[in-house]
N, C-alpha and C positions, 0 to 999 in steps of 0.2 A: 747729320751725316758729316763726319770727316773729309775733308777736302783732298782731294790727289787719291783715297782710297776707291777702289769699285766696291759697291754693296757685295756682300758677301753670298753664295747660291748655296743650295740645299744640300750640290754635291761636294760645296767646300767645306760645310761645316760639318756634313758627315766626315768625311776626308779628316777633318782635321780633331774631331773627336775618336776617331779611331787611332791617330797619332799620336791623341794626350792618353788615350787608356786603352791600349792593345789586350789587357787582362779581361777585359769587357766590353766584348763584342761578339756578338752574334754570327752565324752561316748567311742568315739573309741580309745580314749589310755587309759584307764583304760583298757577295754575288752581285748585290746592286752596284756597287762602288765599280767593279770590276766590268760591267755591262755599261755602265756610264761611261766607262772609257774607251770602248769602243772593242771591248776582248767576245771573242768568240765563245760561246761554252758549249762542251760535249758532257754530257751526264753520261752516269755509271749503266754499264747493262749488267742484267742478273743477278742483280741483287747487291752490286756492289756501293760502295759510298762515295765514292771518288769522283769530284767534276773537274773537269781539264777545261782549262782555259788556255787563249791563246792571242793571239796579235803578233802580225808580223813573226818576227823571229821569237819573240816570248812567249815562253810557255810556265804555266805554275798550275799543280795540284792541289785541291785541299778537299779533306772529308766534311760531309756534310754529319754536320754533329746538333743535336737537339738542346743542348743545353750553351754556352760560353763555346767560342774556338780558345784554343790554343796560343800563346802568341806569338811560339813559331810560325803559325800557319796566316797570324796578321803580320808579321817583318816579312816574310814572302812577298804575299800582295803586294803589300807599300813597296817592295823593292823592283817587283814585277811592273808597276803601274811606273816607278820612276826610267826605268828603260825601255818601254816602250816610248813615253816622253822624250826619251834620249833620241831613241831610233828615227820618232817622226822630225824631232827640231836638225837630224841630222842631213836628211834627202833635199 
C-alpha cells in the first residue's frame, strides 16, 4: 500500500468507474451510487419510469432504462452528488 493514501472503498471505485466511462453504466449503479450518498428516492407510480431523487436541496431525475443510461443522465448524478457534497461541507 501506498503511504499517505487511504485504501480505496467499493463506493469509490464505483464512483470513479462511473467518471472514467459514463457511456457504460447501468440504472442499478447509478441508484446504488446515489443511495450511498445519502439521497432519498421516490419511484415512479402507474407505470411510469422516472425515480426522483433527493438530499437536502438536490433533486435529480432519471429513467430507469434496461439496457446502458444515457450520459446525460450520468453528468446529472455526478453533478447532483457533487452538490450535495457542497451543501453538507457548507453547514
Amino acid at each position: 500500500m501506498i503511504e499517505g493514501k487511504e485504501p480505496m472503498t467499493k463506493l469509490d471505485k464505483l464512483r470513479q468507474r462511473i467518471e472514467q466511462q459514463p457511456q457504460n453504466v447501468r440504472f442499478e449503479d447509478l441508484d446504488r451510487l446515489l443511495l450511498a450518498y445519502g439521497f432519498g428516492v421516490r419511484q415512479p407510480r402507474r407505470g411510469g419510469s422516472h425515480y426522483f431523487y433527493n438530499k437536502g436541496r438536490v433533486t435529480v431525475t432519471i429513467p430507469r432504462r434496461k439496457q446502458q443510461m444515457p450520459p446525460v443522465y450520468v453528468r446529472l448524478v455526478l453533478e447532483a452528488i457533487e452538490q450535495a457534497e457542497e451543501e453538507v461541507d457548507s453547514e
